[in-house]
C-alpha positions in Angstrom: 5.1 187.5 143.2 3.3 186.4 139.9 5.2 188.9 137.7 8.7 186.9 138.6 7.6 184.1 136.8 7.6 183.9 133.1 4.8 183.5 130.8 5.2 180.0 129.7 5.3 178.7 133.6 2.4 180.8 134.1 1.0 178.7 131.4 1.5 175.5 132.4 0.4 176.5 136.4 -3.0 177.4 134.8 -3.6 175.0 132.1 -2.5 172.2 135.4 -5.0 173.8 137.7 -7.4 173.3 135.2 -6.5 169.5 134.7 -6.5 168.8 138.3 -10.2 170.6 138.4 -11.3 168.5 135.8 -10.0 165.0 138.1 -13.0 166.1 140.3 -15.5 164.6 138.5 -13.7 161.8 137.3 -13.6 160.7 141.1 -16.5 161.9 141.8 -18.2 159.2 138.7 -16.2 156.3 140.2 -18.0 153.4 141.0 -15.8 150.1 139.4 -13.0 149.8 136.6 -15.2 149.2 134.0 -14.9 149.5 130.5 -16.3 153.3 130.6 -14.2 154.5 133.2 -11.2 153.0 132.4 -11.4 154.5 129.1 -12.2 158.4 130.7 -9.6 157.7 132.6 -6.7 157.0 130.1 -7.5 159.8 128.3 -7.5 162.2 131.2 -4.2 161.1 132.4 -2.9 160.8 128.5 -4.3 164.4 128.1 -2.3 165.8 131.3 1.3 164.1 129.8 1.2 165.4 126.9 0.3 168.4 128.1 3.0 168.5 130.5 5.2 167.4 128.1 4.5 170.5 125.5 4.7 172.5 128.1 8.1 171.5 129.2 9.6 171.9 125.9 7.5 175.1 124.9 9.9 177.6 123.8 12.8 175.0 122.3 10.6 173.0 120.0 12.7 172.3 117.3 10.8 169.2 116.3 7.7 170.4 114.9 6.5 167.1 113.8 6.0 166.3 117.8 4.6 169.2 118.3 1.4 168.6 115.7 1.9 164.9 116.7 0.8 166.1 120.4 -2.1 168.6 119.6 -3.5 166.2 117.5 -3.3 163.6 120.8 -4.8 166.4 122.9 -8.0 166.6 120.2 -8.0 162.3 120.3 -8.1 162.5 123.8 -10.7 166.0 124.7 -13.2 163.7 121.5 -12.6 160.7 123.4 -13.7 162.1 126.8 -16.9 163.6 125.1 -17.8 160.3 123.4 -17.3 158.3 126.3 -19.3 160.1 128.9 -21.8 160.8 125.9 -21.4 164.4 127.5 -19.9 167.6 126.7 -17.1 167.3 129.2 -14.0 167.9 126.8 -14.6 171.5 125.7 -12.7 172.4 129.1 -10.1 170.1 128.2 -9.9 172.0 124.2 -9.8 175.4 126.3 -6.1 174.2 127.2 -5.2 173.8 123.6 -6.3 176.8 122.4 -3.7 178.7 125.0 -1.1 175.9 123.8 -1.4 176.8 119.8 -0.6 180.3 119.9 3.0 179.1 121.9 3.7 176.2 119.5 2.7 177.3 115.5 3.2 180.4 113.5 -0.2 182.6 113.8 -1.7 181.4 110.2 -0.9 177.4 111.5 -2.1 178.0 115.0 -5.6 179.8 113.7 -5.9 176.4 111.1 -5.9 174.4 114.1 -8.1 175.9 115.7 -10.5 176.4 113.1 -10.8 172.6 112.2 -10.7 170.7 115.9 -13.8 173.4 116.6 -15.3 172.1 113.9 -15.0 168.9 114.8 -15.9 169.5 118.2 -19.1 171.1 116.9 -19.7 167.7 114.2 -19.4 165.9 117.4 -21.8 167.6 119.5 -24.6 166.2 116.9 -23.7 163.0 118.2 -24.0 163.8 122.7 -27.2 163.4 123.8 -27.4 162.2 127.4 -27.3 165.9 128.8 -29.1 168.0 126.4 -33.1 168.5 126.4 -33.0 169.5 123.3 -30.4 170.2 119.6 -30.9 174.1 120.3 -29.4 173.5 123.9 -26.1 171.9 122.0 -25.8 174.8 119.8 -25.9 177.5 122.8 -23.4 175.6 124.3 -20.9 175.0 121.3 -21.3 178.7 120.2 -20.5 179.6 124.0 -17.7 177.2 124.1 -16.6 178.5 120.5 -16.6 181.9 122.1 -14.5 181.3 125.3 -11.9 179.4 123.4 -11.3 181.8 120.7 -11.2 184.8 123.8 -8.5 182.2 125.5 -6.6 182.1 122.3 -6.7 185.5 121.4 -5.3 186.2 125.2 -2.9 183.7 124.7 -1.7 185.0 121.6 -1.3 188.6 123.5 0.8 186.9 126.3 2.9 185.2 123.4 3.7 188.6 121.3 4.2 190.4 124.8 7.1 187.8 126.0 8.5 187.6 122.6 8.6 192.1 122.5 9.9 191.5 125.9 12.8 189.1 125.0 13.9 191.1 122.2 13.8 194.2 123.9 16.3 192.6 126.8 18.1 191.5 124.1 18.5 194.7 122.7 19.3 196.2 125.9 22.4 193.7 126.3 23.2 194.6 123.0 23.4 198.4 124.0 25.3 197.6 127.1 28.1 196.0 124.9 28.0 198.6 122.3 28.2 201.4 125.2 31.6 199.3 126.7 33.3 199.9 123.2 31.8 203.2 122.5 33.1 204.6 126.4 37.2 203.1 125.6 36.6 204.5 121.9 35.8 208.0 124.0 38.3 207.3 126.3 41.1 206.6 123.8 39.8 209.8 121.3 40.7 211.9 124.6 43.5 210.7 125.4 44.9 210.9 121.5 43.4 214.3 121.6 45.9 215.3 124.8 48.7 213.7 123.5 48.5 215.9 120.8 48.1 219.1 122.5 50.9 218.7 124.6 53.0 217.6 121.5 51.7 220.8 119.5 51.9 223.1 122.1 53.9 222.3 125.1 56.5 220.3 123.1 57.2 222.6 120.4 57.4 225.7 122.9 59.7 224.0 124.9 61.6 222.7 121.8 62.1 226.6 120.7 62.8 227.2 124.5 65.8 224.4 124.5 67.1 225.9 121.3 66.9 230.0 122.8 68.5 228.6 126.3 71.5 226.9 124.3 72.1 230.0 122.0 72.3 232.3 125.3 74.7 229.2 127.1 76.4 230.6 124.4 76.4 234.3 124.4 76.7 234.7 128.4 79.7 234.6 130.6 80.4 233.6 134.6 77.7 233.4 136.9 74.7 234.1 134.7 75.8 231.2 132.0 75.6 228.9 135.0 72.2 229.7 135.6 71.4 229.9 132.0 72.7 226.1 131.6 70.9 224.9 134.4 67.5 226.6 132.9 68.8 224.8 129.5 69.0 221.1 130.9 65.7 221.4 133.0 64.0 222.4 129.8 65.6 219.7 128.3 64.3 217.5 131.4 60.5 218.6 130.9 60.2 218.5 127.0 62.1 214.6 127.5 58.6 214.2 130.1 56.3 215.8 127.8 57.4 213.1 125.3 56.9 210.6 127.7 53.9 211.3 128.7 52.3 211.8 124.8 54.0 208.1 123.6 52.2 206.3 126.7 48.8 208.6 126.0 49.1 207.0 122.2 50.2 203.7 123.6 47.7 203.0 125.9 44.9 202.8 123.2 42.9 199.6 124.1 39.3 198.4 124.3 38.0 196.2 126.8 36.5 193.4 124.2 36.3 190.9 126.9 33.8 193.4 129.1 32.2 194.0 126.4 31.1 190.2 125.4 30.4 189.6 128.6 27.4 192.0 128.7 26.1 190.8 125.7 25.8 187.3 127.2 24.4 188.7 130.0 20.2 187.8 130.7 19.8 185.9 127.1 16.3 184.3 128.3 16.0 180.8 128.1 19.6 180.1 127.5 22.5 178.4 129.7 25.4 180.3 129.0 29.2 178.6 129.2 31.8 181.4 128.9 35.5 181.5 128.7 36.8 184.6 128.1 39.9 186.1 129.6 39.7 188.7 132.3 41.1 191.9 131.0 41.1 191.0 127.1 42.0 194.0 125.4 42.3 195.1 121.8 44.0 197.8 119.8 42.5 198.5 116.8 38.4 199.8 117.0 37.8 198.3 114.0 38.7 195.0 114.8 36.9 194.9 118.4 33.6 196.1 116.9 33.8 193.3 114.2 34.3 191.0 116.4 31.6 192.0 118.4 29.4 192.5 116.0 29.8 188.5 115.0 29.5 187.1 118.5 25.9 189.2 118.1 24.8 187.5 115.2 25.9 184.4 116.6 23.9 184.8 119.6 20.6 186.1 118.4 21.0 183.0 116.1 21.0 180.9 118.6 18.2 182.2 120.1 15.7 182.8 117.2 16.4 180.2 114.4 19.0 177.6 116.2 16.4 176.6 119.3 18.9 176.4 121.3 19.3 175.4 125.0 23.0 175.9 125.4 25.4 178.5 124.4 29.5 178.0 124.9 31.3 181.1 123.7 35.0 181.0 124.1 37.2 184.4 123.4 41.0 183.6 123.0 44.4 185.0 121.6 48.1 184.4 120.3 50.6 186.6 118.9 49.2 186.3 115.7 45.5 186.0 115.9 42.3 186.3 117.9 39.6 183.3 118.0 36.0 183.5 118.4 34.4 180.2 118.8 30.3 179.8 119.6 28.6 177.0 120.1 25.0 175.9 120.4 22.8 172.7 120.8 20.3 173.6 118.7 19.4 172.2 115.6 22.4 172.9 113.3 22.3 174.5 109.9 20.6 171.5 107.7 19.5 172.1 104.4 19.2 176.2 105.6 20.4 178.8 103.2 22.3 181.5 104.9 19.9 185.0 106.1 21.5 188.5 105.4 23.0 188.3 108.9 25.1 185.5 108.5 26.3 186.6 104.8 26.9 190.2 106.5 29.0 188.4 109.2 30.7 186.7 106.5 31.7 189.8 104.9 32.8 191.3 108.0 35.4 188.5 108.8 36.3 188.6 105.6 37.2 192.7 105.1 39.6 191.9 108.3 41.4 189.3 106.4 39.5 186.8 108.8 38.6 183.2 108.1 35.2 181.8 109.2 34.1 178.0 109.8 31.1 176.5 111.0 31.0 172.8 112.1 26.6 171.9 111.9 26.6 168.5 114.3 24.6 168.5 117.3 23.9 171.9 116.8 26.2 174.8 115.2 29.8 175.5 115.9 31.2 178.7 114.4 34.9 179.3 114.6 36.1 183.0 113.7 40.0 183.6 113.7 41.3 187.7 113.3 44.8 188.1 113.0 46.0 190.8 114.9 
């Protein structure tokens, strides 16, 4: 089904279809390799790699400077194709690039580019003459092809803000899945605190005064009733030492699931391959100190995801007697000459009010190393 594939395959399936249309009448014009054809034909095939290529890395361009280096290619080539069949040919080439611009530049960039290689497009039409009868004919048919390729951009630019709204809503849907681990052992342990209490407030201090009134009656009774008064005095004694039993193991048993909870926020991050190694059954204490860490492995992730450019995530959850460790890691383009964004300075603060120490290592991409002690 069409809706199981994402937008930016959908992309390229179309803008391909179109390319491969377009090789019609490039076979259909063959006669010889001359000088003509030769050319047309470079710039077909030169206009279909880089369009492949863009298309590949859509998404993960973290070198902008290719990016502009292959729309302006993609302009070379759709002027070239015009020029050299003295026709108007490469307007359905430009209709590709104006889907592509939306995917690859910020809105104000994107609507630059398409502003000027229109124009250019248009200062070139003034030049094509083999298939018009006369100059109103060119401008009908640059103001129609103006028309169509702003209408593909602006439904390009939908698709774009629709997958990016989608993305962050699964991303905040992970987000509540991991929040909803901690908040359901944070319910869990409130209970059972809460029982433990009762039965220490009510059941143990009844059965405390019942102790005490059973021994002072051992006391006061003779024969055959002071037997059965001392065998009603030790099981008393018997229950309240199981009452206290039970109300140190309902306090003791006071863990969250951290490891669970990780997990589901590293589950469906789109267009990321996610390496985890985290413990099965990694459990924490303190509430506090599981929602900070989680917290952090959050920002960490949506970093990678927005800012870093990032293909790979490795996110590795271990412990010792004296600490817990966080480490992520990303491919993505590092740190660099980038000032830290209130997220990272709130993490930072975080780590810090648990006595934490945070490192990041920015080679081939961004390593962050968070250590707790416990």
């Amino acid at each position: 089904m069409v809706y199981r594939y994402s937008h930016i395959k959908l992309i390229r399936l179309a803008g391909l279809i179109i390319w491969l249309s377009l090789s019609i009448p490039l076979i259909l014009q063959f006669e010889s390799l001359n000088h003509t054809f030769n050319v047309y034909l470079t710039s077909h095939l030169g206009f279909g790699l880089v369009f492949w290529f863009v298309t590949s890395k859509m998404g993960q361009l973290s070198f902008k400077i290719k990016a502009w280096l292959s729309i302006v290619l993609l302009v070379l080539f759709v002027l070239m194709i015009n020029h050299i069949t003295d026709s108007a040919a490469g307007i359905f080439y430009a209709l590709i690039i104006s889907v592509l611009l939306p995917w690859l530049f910020p809105l104000k960039q994107s609507l630059t580019i398409l502003f000027v290689y229109n124009v250019i497009i248009g200062l070139q039409f003034n030049y094509l003459g083999s298939e018009f009868v006369s100059k109103s004919s060119q401008y009908v048919l640059f103001f129609i092809y103006l028309g169509v390729s702003v209408f593909s951009y602006i439904i390009s630019l939908v698709a774009y803000r629709q997958q990016n709204a989608k993305e962050e809503l699964r991303m905040l849907n992970t987000e509540l899945k991991a929040t909803q681990v901690l908040l359901a052992d944070s319910s869990r342990i409130n209970e059972r605190l809460r029982i433990s209490r009762e039965l220490h407030d009510l059941i143990g201090h009844h059965l405390t005064a019942l102790t005490l009134n059973l021994e002072a009656a051992s006391h006061m009774t003779e024969g055959k009733p002071q037997s059965y008064v001392k065998k009603a005095h030790s099981i008393a004694r018997l229950l309240l030492a199981d009452v206290r039993e039970v109300v140190g193991k309902f306090r003791q048993s006071g863990t969250l699931d951290l490891g669970l909870a990780v997990n589901e926020l590293l589950e469906g991050l789109p267009g990321l391959k996610v390496n985890k190694n985290i413990p099965a059954d990694f459990l924490v204490e303190d509430p506090k100190l599981a929602q900070t860490i989680l917290r952090c492995a959050q920002e960490l992730i949506t970093n990678a995801m927005k800012h870093a450019q990032a293909s790979i995530l490795s996110v590795s959850l271990s412990r010792n007697k004296e600490s817990i460790t966080l480490v992520v890691q990303d491919n993505g383009v590092g740190l660099g000459k980038s000032v830290r964004g209130n997220g990272m300075t709130g993490m930072a603060e975080r780590v810090k009010l648990m006595n934490g120490t945070y490192t990041c290592e920015s080679k081939n991409g961004l390593k962050s190393t968070l250590i707790f002690p416990v």
